[in-house]
N, C-alpha and C positions, 0 to 999 in steps of 0.2 A: 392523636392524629388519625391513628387505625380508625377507631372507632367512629370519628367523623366524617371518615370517606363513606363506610358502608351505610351511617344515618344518610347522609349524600342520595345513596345510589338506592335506599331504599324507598327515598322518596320519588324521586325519578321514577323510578316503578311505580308505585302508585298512582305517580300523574299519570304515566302512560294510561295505564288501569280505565283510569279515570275520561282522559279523551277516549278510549275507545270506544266505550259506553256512549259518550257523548256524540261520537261520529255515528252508530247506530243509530243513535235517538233523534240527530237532524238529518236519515238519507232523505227521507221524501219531505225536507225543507224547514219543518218545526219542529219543536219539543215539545209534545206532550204531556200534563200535570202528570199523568198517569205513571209514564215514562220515566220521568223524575222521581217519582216515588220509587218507582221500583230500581233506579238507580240508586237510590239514599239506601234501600231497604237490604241490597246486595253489599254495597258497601260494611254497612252494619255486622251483615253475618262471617265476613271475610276475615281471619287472620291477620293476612296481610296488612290490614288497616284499623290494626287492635291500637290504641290508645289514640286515636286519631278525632279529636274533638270534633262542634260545629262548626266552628269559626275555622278551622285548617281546610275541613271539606268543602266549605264554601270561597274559599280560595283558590283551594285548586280545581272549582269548577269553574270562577271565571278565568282563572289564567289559561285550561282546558278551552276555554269557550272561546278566549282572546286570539287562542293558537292557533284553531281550528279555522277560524275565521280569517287568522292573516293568511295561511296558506294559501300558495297559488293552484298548484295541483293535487287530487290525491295520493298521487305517487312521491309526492315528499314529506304525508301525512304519515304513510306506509313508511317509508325508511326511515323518521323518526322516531315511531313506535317500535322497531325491530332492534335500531340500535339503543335503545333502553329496555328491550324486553331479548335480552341475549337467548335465554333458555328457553327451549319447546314449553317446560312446563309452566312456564308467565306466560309466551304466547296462546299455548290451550287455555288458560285460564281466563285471558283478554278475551279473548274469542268468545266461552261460554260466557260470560259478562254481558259481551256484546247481544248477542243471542238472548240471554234473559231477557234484555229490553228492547229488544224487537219483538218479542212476541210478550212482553209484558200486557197487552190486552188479548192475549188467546188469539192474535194472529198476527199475521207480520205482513207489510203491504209488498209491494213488486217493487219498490226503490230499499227495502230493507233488507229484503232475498237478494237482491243482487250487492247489496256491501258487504253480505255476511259471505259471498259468494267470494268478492274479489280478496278481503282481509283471512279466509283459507288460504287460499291458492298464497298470497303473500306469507304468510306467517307457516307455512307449510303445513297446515292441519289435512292429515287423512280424512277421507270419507268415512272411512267407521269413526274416527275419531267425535267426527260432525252430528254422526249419527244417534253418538251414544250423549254428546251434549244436548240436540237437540229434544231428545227422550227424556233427561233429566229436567230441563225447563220446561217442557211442556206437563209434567206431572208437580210441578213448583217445588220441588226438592233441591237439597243443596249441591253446588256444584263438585262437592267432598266425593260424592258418587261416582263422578270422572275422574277427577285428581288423586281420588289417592288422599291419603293425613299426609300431611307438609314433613319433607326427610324433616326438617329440623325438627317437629315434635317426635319423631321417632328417633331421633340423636336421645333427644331429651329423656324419653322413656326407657331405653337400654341404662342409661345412667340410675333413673331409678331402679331398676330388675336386680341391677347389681348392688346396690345399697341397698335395699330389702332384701337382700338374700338370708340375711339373716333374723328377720321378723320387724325389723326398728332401724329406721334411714336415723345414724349418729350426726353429732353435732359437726365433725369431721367431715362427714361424705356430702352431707347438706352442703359445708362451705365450700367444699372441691365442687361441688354442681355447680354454684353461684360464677365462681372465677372461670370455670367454662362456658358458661352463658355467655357471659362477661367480654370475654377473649378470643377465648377459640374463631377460626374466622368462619366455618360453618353457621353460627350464631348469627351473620352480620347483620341479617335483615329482621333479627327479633328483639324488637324492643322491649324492656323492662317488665308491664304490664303482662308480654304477650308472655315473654317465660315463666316469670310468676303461674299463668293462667295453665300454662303446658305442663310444667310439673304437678300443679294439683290434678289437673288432665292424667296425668299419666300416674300417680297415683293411686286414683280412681279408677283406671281400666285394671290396671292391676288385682285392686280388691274385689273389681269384680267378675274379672272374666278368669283371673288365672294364670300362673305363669305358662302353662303351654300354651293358650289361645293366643296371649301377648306375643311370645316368640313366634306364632305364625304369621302373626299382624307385621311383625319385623321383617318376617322373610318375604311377605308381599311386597312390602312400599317400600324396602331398599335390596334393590334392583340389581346396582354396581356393584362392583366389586370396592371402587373407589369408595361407597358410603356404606359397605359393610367393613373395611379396614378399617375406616373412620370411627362406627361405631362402636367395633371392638377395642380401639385403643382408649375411645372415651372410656369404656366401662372398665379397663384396668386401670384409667387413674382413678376412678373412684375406688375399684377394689385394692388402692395402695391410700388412699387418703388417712387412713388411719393408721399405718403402719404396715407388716407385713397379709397378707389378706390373709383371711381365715377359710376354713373348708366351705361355708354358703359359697362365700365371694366366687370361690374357685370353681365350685360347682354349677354355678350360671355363668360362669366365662365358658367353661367347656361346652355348654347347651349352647353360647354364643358362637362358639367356632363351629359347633358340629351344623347349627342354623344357616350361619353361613357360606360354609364350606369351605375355610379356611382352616390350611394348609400346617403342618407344625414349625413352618419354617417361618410364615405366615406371623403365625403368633409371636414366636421370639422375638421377630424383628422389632414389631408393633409394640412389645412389651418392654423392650429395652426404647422403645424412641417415644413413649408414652410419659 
C-alpha cells in the first residue's frame, strides 16, 4: 500500500512537471511544434520520468491540456501546482522546465517573460536562483547544472562507496541495496528502471573519479543534516548486510562521518536504529 501511495504522488509530480511546461508553451495563446519538441526532448533527459513510455506522456499531456483549459483563473493553476510540487527543489525544477520552453526557439515573447515572472514570485524562486536557470537554458545544457544529482542518487551512491569498500560489491550487499530501493521511504519517487540505472550510475563514478572526489560529490548535494543521517544509516546497513563489517566497510563509514560531520553520538544512534 506504501509503495502505491509514493507511485500516486509520483506521478502527480510529474503531471505537475508536465502542465507547467505546458502553461509556458500556451502564455502567448499556442503551442508551438517547436515548443513541443523541446517539451518531449526535456522530459526524455529527466530522471524524474525515467521509465515513463509514449503512450503515458501523451496522456498526461492531454489530461495537462484538458486541466489547463478547464481552469478558470491562473491563480488556481498556481495552487494546484504548489500543492503537488511540495519541495523548492520540484518547484526549481518546474520552473527551469518552464523556462527551457519558453526560450526553446532562442527567445521567449513578452506573454512568456511575464508567466515565467509570475510562476517565481508563486513558487518562491530567488532571482539568482532565475538567473542561474535561465544561463543554463540559454547554453542548452542540462538542468542537472542548477539541481544538483537527485539526493536519491546520492542515497544510492553512499550505499555503493560502502559495499566497494572492499574492491567486490557481494551478493549480500547487492540484495541489501535492492530491499532499500525497494522500501526505504527516501526511494519513493524511484521507480525500478531509475534505480537500476542509478546504481550502475554510481558504480561508474566510483570507477572513475575515485573515492575522494565521490565523497566531495556527497558533501555538495546532501545539504541536511536530515539526508546526511539518512545516508549514513543507509551505508551501515549495507556495511552489516553480510554480517559483522569488515575494516573497508568501516573505513568508508568513518570518511562518511567525518564527510558529514556527524557527531559520535550521531553515529551510535544511527547505528543501532539502522
Amino acid at each position: 500500500m506504501a509503495r502505491e501511495t509514493f507511485e500516486a504522488a509520483r506521478r502527480e509530480r510529474n503531471a505537475a512537471l508536465v502542465e507547467t511546461m505546458l502553461l509556458a508553451a500556451s502564455a502567448d495563446g499556442r503551442i508551438e511544434p517547436k515548443e513541443l519538441q523541446v517539451l518531449i526532448a526535456r522530459v526524455i533527459e529527466r530522471p524524474e520520468f525515467e521509465g515513463t513510455d509514449a503512450e503515458t506522456l501523451n496522456t498526461m499531456l492531454e489530461n495537462g491540456a484538458k486541466r489547463l483549459a478547464s481552469a478558470k483563473q491562473l491563480d488556481d493553476v498556481l495552487a494546484s501546482l504548489k500543492e503537488r510540487l511540495p519541495e523548492h527543489r520540484n518547484r526549481l525544477l518546474a520552473f527551469g522546465l518552464a523556462a527551457a520552453v519558453a526560450f526553446g526557439d532562442r527567445k521567449a515573447t513578452r506573454e512568456e517573460l511575464g508567466l515565467l515572472k509570475t510562476v517565481q514570485l508563486s513558487f518562491g524562486i530567488s532571482e539568482d536562483e532565475v538567473q542561474r536557470v535561465v544561463d543554463v537554458v540559454q547554453r542548452g545544457e542540462s538542468l542537472t547544472e542548477v539541481l544538483g544529482e537527485p539526493p536519491e542518487h546520492l542515497f544510492t551512491e553512499t550505499m555503493v562507496l560502502v559495499g566497494a569498500a572492499d574492491g567486490v560489491v557481494r551478493e549480500s550487499e547487492l540484495l541489501s541495496m535492492f530491499e532499500n530501493l525497494a522500501g526505504d521511504p527516501v526511494f519513493r519517487d524511484v521507480s525500478r528502471a531509475s534505480a537500476e540505472a542509478a546504481l550502475k550510475t554510481a558504480i561508474q563514478n566510483l570507477a572513475a573519479e575515485g573515492l575522494p572526489r565521490r565523497m566531495a560529490a556527497l558533501a555538495r548535494g546532501l545539504t541536511t543534516r536530515t539526508q546526511r543521517k539518512k545516508a549514513y544509516q543507509l551505508g551501515v546497513r549495507i556495511a552489516n548486510a553480510g554480517g559483522a563489517p569488515g575494516k573497508p566497510e568501516l573505513k568508508v563509514l568513518e570518511l562518511l562521518q567525518a564527510t558529514f560531520g556527524l557527531s559520535d553520538d550521531d553515529v551510535k544512534k544511527l547505528t543501532a536504529e539502522a
